[in-house]
C-alpha positions in Angstrom: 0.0 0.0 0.0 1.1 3.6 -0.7 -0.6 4.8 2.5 1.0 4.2 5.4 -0.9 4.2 9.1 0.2 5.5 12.6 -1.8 6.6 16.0 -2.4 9.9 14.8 -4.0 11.8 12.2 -1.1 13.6 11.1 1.1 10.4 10.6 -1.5 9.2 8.2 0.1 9.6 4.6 -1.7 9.5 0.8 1.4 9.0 -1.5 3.8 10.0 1.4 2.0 13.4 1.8 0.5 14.0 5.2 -2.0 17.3 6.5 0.5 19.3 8.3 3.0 19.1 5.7 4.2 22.6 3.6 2.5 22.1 0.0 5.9 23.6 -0.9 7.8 19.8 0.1 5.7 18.5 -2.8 5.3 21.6 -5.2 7.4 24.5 -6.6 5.2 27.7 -6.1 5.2 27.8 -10.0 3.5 24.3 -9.8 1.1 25.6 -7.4 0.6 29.4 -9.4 -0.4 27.1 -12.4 -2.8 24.7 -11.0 -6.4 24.9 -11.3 -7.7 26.2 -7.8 -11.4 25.5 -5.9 -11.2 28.5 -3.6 -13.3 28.1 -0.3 -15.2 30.6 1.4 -13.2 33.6 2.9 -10.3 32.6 0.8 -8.9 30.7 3.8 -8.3 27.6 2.2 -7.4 26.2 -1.8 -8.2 23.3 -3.2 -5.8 22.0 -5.9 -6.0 18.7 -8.5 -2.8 16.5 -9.0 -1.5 13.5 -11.3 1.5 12.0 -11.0 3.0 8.9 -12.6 5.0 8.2 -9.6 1.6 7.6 -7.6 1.7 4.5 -6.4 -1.9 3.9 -5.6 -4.1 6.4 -6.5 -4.5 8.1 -10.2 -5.4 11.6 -8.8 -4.9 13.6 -5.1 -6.6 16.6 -3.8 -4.8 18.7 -1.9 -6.3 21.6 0.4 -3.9 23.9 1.7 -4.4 26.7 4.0 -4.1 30.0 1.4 -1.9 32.3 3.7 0.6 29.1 4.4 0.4 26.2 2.1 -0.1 24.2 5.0 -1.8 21.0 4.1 -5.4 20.4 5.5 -6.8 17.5 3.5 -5.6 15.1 1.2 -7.9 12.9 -0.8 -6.6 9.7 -3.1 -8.9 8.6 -5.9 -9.2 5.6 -8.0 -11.8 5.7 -11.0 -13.7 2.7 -11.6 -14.9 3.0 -14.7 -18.5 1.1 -14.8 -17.2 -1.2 -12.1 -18.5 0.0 -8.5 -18.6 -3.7 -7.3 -14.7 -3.4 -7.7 -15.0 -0.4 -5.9 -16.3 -1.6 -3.1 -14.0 -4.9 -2.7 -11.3 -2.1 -2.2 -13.1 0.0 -0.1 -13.5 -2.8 2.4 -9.8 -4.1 1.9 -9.0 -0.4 3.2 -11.6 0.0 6.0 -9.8 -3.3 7.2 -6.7 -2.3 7.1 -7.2 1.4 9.2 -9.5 -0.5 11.3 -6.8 -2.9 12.5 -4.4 0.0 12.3 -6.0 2.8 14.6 -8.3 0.3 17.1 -9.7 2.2 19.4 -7.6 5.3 18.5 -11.2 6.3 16.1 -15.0 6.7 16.8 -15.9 4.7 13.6 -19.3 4.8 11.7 -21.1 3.9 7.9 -22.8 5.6 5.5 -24.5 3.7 2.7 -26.5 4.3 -0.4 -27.2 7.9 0.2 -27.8 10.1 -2.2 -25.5 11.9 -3.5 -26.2 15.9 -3.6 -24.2 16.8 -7.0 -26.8 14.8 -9.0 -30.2 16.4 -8.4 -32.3 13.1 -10.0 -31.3 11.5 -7.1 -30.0 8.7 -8.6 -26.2 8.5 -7.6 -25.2 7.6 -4.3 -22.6 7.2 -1.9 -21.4 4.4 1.0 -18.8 5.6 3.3 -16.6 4.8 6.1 -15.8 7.6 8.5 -13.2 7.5 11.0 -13.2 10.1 13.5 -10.2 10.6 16.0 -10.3 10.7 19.6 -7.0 13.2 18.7 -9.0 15.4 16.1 -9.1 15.1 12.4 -10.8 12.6 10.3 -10.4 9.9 8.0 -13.3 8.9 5.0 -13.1 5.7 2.7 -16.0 6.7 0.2 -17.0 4.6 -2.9 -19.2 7.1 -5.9 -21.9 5.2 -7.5 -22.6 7.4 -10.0 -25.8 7.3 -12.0 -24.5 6.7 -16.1 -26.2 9.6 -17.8 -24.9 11.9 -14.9 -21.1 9.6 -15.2 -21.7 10.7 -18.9 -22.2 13.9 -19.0 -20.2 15.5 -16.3 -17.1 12.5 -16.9 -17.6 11.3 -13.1 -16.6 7.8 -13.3 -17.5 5.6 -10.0 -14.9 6.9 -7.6 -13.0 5.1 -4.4 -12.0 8.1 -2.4 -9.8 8.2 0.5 -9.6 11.2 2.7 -8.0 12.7 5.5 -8.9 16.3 7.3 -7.2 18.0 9.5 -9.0 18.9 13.3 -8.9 22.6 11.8 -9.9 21.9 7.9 -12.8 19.5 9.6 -14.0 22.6 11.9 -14.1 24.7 8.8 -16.1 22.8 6.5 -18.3 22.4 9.7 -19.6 26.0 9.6 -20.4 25.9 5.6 
């Protein structure tokens, strides 16, 4: 696995980046000046889109950074699965197994499943999840998109494993939106 575990939140890595880390370990500012941003409310944090052949597990990473530091405050690793949610699944469950064996009773852990998913107003797509919340702060998501096909069509969404990691702060934040 590219991801490695530990006790705490922080020491939780997608392709060996962890939240806390400077942006600027992983990126030139150029990089960063000439990536396609999401900016959040109040400018306080940036969302940014990468690909990199060296990836070991995922094909693409989100990266939110805090906008006056480059501080990382979430990471998420995807995997498409294109028309395939059943393989989805099998690895969403290989990787809830493994950070469940991993962080014990470190994590308040709870499910999602089939809920609709908001982005698609027919209703149609949904979502399962696994959420790990830590008794430290911060959070952990294992999240398999089952999108509807005319929706996977039109906007390019293939079915999605995504696996994500806030920050206590980035968690608060999106809280109060």
């Amino acid at each position: 696995q590219a991801s490695s575990w530990a006790d705490d939140i922080r020491d939780f890595q997608i392709e060996g980046m962890s939240v806390g880390d400077s942006l600027l370990d992983y990126l030139t500012e150029e990089e960063i000046k000439n990536k396609q941003k999401y900016i959040y409310e109040n400018n306080k944090f940036i969302a940014i889109l990468i690909s990199k052949p060296s990836f070991e597990l995922y094909e693409d990473v989100q990266i939110v950074y805090e906008s006056s530091n480059k501080k990382i405050h979430n990471l998420e690793g995807m995997i498409y699965y294109e028309k395939n949610i059943k393989d989805c699944y099998n690895k969403k469950d290989e990787i809830v197994s493994e950070l469940t064996e991993f962080f014990k009773d470190k994590v308040k852990i709870w499910s999602q499943n089939n809920v609709k998913y908001d982005g698609d107003k027919s209703g149609k797509s949904k979502f399962s999840a696994v959420n790990f919340d830590f008794d430290a702060g911060g959070s952990a998501r294992v999240i398999c998109y089952d999108f509807e096909e005319k929706i996977s069509i039109e906007k390019g969404w293939p079915d999605t494993l995504s696996v994500v990691i806030n920050s206590i702060e980035f968690d608060k934040y999106v809280s109060t939106l």
